[in-house]
ZAPA-117188 format. One record per residue (C-alpha): residue number from 0; y, z, x. Coordinates in Angstrom, 3 decimals. Example, Ala and Ser with C-alpha at 12.3 -4.5 7.8 and 13.67 -1.06 7.14 Angstrom:
+-------+----------+----------+----------+
| votor |       py |       pz |       px |
+-------+----------+----------+----------+
|     0 |   -4.500 |    7.800 |   12.300 |
|     1 |   -1.060 |    7.140 |   13.670 |
+-------+----------+----------+----------+
END
This chain:
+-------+----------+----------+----------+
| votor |       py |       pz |       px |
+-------+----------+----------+----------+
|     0 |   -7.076 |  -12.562 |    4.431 |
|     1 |   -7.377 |  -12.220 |    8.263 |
|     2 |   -8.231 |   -8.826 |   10.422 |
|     3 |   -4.862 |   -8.181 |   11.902 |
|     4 |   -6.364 |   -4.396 |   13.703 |
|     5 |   -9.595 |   -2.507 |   12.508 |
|     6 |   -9.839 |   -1.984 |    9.089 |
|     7 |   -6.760 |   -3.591 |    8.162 |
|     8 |   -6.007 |   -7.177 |    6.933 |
|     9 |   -2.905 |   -9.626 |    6.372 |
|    10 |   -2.982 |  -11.439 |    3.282 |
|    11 |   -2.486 |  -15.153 |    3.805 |
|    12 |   -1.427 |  -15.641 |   -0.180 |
|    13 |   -0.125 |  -12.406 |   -1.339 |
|    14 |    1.107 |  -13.747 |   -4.501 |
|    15 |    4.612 |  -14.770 |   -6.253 |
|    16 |    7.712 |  -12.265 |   -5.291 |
|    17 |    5.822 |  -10.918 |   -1.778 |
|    18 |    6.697 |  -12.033 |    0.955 |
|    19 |    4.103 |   -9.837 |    3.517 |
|    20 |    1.026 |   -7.713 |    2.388 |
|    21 |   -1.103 |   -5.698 |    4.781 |
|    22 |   -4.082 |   -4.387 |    3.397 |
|    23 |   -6.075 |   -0.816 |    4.113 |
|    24 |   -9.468 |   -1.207 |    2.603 |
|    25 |  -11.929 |    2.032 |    1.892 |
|    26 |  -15.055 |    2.593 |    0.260 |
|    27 |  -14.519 |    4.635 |   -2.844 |
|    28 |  -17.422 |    7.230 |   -1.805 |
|    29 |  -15.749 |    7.707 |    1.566 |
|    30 |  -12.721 |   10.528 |    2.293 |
|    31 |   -9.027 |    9.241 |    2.744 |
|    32 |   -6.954 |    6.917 |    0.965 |
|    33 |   -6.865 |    2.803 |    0.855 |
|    34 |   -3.802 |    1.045 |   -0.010 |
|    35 |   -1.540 |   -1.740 |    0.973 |
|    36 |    1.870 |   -2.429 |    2.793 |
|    37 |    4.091 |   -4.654 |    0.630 |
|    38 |    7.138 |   -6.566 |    1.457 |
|    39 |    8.890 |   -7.790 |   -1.874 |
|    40 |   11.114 |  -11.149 |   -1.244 |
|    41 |   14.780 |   -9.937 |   -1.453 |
|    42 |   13.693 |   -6.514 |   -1.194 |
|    43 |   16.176 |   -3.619 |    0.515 |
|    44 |   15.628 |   -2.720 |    3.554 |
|    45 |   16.307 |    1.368 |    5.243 |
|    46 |   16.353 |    3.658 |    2.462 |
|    47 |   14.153 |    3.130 |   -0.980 |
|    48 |   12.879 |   -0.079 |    0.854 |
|    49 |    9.273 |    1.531 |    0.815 |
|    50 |    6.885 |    1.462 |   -2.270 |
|    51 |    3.878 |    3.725 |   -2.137 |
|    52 |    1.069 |    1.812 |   -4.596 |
|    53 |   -1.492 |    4.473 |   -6.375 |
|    54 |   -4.560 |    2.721 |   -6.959 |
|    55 |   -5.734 |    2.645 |  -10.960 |
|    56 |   -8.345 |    1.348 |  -13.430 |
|    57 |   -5.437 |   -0.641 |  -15.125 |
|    58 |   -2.084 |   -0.409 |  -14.142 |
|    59 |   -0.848 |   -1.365 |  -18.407 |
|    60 |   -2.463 |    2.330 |  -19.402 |
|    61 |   -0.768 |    4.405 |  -16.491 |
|    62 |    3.004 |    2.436 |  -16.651 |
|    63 |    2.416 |    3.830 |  -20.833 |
|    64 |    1.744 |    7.367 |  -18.845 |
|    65 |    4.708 |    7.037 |  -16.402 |
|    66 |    6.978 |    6.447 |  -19.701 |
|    67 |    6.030 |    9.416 |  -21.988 |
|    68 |    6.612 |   11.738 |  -18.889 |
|    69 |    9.837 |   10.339 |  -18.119 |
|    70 |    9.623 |    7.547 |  -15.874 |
|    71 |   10.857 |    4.481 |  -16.273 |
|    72 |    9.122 |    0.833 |  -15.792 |
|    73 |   10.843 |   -1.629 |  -13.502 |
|    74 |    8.512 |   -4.480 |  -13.676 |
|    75 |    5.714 |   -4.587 |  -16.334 |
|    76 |    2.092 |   -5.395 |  -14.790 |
|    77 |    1.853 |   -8.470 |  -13.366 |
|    78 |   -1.168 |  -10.811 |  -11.163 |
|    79 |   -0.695 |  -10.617 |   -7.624 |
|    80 |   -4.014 |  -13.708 |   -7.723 |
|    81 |   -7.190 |  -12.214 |   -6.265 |
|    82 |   -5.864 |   -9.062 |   -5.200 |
|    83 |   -5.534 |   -8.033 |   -8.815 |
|    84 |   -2.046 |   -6.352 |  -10.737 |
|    85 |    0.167 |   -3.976 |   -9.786 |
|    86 |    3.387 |   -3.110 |  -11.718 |
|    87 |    6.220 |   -0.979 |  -10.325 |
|    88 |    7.867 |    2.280 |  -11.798 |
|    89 |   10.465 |    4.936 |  -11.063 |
|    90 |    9.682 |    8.609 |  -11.049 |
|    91 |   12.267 |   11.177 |  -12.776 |
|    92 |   13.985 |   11.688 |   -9.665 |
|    93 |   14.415 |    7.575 |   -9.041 |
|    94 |   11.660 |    7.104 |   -6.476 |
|    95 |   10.258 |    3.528 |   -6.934 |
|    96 |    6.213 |    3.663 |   -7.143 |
|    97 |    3.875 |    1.135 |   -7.294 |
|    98 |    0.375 |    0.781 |   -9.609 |
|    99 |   -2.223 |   -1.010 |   -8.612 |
|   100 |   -5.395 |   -2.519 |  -10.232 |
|   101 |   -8.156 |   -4.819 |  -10.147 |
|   102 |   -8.005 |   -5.496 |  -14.150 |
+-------+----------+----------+----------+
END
């Protein structure tokens, strides 16, 4: 990764199916919220092009939460390399979400 502005970062290898991640790294004992910018390969663009990621101890056991309340899974957990797994969901009203974790 390089420092594209303070306290954000570019990944130079964000992993298979993304095309562009931008980083926003935190310290978990600090106030506010980290996250990342993701730009899937063949993804739409205006409208529903935008996933917000919700960072988790392990994406696997909150896509199994997502399901009993309703949601649906669009793509089971997968590695996205050293930046560790996300998987993607829809909420009950079709909003795409992302999950991210480390294991």
């Amino acid at each position: 990764m390089r420092p594209c502005s303070p306290g954000s970062w570019k990944s130079s290898d964000p992993g298979s199916g993304v095309s562009e991640m931008w980083s926003f790294p935190g310290k978990s004992d600090n106030v506010g919220a980290t996250g990342a910018l993701v730009k899937m390969e063949n993804g739409p663009s205006g409208m529903g092009g935008v996933i917000i990621y919700f960072v988790c101890e392990d994406c696997a056991v909150e896509s199994a939460r997502i399901v009993k309340n309703d949601g649906k899974i669009v793509k089971e957990k997968f590695s996205i390399g050293q930046h560790g797994f996300i998987a993607l969901a829809t909420d009950t009203e079709g909003n795409m979400i992302g999950l991210h974790s480390m294991k």
